[in-house]
C-alpha positions as CSV (number, residue, x, y, z in Angstrom):
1,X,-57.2,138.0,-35.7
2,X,-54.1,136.5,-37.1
3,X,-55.8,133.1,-38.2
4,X,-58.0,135.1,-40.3
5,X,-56.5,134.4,-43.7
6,X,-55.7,131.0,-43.1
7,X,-58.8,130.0,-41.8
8,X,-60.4,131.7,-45.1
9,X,-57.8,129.0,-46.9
10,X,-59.1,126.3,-44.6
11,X,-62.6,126.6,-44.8
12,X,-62.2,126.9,-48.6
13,X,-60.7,123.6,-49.3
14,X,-62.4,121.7,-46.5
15,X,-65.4,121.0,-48.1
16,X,-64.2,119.9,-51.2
17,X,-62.1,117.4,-49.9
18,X,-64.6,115.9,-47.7
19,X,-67.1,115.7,-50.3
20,X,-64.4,114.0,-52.5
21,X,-65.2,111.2,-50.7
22,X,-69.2,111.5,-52.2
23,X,-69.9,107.6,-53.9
24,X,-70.7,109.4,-57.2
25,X,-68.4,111.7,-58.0
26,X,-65.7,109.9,-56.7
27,X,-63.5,113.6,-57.0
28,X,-60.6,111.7,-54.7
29,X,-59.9,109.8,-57.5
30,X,-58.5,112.7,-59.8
31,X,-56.3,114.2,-57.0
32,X,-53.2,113.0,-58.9
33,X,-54.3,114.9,-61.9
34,X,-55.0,118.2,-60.4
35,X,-51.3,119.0,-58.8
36,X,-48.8,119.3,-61.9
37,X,-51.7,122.1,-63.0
38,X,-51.9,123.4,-59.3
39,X,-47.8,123.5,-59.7
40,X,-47.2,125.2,-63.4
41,X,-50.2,127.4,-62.5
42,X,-48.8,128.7,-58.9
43,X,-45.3,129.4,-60.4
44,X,-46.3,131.8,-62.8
45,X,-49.6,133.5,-60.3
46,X,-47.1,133.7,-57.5
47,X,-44.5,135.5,-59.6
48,X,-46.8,138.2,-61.0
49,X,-47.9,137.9,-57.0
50,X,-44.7,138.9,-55.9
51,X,-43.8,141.5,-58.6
52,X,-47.5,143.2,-57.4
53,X,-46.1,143.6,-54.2
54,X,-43.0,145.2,-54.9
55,X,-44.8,147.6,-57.2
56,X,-48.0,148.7,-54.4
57,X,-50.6,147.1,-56.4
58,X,-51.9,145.7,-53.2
59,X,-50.5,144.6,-50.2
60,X,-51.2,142.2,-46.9
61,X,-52.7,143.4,-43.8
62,X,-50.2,142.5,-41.0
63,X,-52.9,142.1,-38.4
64,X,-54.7,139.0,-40.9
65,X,-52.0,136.9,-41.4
66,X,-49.7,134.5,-39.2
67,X,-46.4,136.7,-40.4
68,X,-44.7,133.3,-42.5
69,X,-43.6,134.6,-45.6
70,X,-42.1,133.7,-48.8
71,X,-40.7,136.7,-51.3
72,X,-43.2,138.9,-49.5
73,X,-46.0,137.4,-49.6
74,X,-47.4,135.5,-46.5
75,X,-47.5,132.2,-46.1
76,X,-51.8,132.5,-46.7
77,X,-51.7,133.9,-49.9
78,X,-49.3,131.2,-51.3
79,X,-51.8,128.6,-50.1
80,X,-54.7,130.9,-52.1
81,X,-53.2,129.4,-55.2
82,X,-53.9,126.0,-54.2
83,X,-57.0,126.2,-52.1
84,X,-59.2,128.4,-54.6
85,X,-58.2,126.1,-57.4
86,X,-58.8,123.0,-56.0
87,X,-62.0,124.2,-55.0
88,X,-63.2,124.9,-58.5
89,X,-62.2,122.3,-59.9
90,X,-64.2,120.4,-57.7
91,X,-67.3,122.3,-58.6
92,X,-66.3,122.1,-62.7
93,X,-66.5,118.1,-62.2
94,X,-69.4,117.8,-59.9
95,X,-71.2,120.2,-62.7
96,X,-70.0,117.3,-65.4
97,X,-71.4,114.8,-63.3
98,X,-74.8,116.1,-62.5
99,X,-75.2,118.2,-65.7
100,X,-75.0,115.8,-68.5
101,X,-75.6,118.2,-71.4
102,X,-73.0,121.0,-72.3
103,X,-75.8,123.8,-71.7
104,X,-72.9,126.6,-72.8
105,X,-71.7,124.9,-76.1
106,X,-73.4,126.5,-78.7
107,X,-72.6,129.7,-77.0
108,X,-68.7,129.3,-76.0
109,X,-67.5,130.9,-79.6
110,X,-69.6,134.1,-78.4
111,X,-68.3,134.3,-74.9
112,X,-64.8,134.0,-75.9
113,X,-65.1,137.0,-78.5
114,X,-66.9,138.6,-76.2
115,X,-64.1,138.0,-73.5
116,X,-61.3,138.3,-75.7
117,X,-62.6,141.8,-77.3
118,X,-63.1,143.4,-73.7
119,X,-59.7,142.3,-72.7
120,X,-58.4,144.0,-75.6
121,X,-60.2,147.5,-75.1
122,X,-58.8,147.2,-71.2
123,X,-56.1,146.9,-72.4
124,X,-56.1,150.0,-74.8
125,X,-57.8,151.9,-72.0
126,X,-55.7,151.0,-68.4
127,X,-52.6,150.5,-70.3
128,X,-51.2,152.5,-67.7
129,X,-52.5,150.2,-65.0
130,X,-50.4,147.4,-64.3
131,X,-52.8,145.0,-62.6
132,X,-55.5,145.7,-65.4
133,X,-52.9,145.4,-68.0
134,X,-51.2,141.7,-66.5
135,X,-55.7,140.8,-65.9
136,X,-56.3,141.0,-69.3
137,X,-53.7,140.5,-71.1
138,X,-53.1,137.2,-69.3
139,X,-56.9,136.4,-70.3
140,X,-56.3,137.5,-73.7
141,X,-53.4,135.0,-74.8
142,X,-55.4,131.7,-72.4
143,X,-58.0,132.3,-74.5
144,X,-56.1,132.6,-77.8
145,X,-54.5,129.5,-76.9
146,X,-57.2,127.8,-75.6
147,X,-59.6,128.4,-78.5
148,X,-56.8,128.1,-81.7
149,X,-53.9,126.4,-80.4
150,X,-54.8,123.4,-78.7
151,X,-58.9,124.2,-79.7
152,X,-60.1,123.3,-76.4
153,X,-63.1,121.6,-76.6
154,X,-64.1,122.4,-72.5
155,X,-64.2,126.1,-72.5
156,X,-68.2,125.5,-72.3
157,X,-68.0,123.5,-69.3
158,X,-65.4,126.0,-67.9
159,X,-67.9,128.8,-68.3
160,X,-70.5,126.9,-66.5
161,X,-68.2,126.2,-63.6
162,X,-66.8,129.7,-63.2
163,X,-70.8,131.2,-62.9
164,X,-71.3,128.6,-60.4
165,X,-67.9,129.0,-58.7
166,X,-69.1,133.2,-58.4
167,X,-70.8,132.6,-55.4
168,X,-67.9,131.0,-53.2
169,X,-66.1,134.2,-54.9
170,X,-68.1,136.5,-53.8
171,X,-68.0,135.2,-50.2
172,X,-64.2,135.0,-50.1
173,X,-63.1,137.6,-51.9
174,X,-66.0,140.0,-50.3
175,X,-64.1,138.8,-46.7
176,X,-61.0,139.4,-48.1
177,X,-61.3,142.5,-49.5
178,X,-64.2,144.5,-47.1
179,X,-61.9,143.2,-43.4
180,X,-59.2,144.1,-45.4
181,X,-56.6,141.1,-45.7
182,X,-55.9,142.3,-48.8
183,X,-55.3,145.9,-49.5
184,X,-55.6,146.8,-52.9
185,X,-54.0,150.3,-54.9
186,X,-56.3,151.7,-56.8
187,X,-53.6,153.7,-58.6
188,X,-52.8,150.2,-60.5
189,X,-56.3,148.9,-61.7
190,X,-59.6,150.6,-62.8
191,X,-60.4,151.7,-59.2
192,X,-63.9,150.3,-60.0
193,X,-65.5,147.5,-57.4
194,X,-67.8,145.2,-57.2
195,X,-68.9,145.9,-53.8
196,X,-65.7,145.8,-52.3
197,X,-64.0,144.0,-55.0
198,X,-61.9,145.2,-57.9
199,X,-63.3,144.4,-61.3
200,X,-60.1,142.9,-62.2
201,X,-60.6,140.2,-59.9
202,X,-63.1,138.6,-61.4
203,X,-61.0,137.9,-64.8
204,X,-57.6,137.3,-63.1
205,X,-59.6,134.4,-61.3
206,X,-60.9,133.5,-64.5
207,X,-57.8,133.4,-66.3
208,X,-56.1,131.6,-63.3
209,X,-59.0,128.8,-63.2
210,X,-59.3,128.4,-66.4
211,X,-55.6,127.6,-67.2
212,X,-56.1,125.1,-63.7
213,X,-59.0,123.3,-65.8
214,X,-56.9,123.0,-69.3
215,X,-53.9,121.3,-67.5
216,X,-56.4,118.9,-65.2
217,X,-57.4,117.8,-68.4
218,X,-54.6,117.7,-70.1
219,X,-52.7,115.7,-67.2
220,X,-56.4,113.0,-67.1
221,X,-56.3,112.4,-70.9
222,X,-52.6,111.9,-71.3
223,X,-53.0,109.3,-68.2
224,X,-56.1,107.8,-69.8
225,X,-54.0,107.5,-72.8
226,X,-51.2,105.6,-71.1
227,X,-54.0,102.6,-70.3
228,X,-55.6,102.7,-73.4
């Protein structure tokens, strides 16, 4: 069906946005805070994006998608960039709401060693592979520059956020990998799945939501610094 993908993008987003409405969250109110991220974020996901699909590391099934496209990539998969993160950001502040205390903290220094030291031995290892090598290399400098640069103090609630936001992935990516909408080379990554789904996947989302989170932040603190 040629609503497929976009409907995937729809039903993505549309509960979020309804339940922005919810008395306690109030998530309507930081709207304006998420699209700069949503904007710096896309630019730089949609160019690697495009540059993946000029070099086969995976491709769009015709028969999925409406046939509007932009530098080769349909009109859907643009939209991914905004749906997906929107959507998890919505779960990282209901989390902050409902979960008061920071259950990750004393563990975050471990996770991103952990993360950090597995990106670097992918890298040593698929070197060769360019969507493992633009996954974790990506990963590697967010996390550098999250945790030494600006010393990000929200990388715990991130990780939280990102466990939680595994199911919706898992549903979404499962559809979009298993019809297939997307069709992935496994000449270019690992060639090892989760089901259906490339490893890489996993951490390219993480990277991508993660750097989402940071400039959501960044953009709410710099406004709450204007009226302070």
């Amino acid at each position: 069906m040629k609503f497929t993908y976009l409907l995937i993008n729809f039903l993505t987003i549309f509960f979020p946005i309804i339940l922005s409405f919810d008395k306690r969250v109030q998530f309507f109110k930081s709207w304006k805070f998420i699209f700069p991220g949503l904007f710096i974020t896309g630019l730089l996901f949609l160019l690697w994006d495009y540059i993946f699909t000029i070099y086969g590391v995976w491709s769009f099934n015709p028969d999925y998608v409406i046939g509007v496209y932009m530098l080769n990539l349909p009109l859907e998969e643009i939209l991914f960039f905004v749906t997906v993160p929107f959507a998890c950001i919505f779960i990282y502040e209901c989390l902050n709401y409902y979960v008061k205390k920071d259950l990750l903290k004393r563990y975050s220094i471990y996770i991103n060693s952990a993360l950090f030291g597995f990106s670097v031995l992918m890298l040593l290892l698929y070197y060769d592979r360019v969507y493992t090598l633009i996954t974790f290399g990506l990963l590697a400098v967010v996390l550098l520059f999250a945790e030494f640069i600006i010393k990000s103090s929200i990388l715990s609630r991130f990780y939280l956020a990102y466990l939680v936001s595994l199911i919706p992935f898992y549903i979404v990516n499962g559809i979009l990998t298993s019809i297939p909408i997307v069709m992935y080379n496994d000449a270019e990554n690992m060639a090892f799945r989760v089901g259906t789904i490339p490893l890489e996947d996993h951490f390219y989302s993480m990277a991508m939501l993660m750097l989402n989170i940071m400039f959501f932040e960044y953009f709410r603190n710099r406004a709450k610094a204007v009226y302070e």
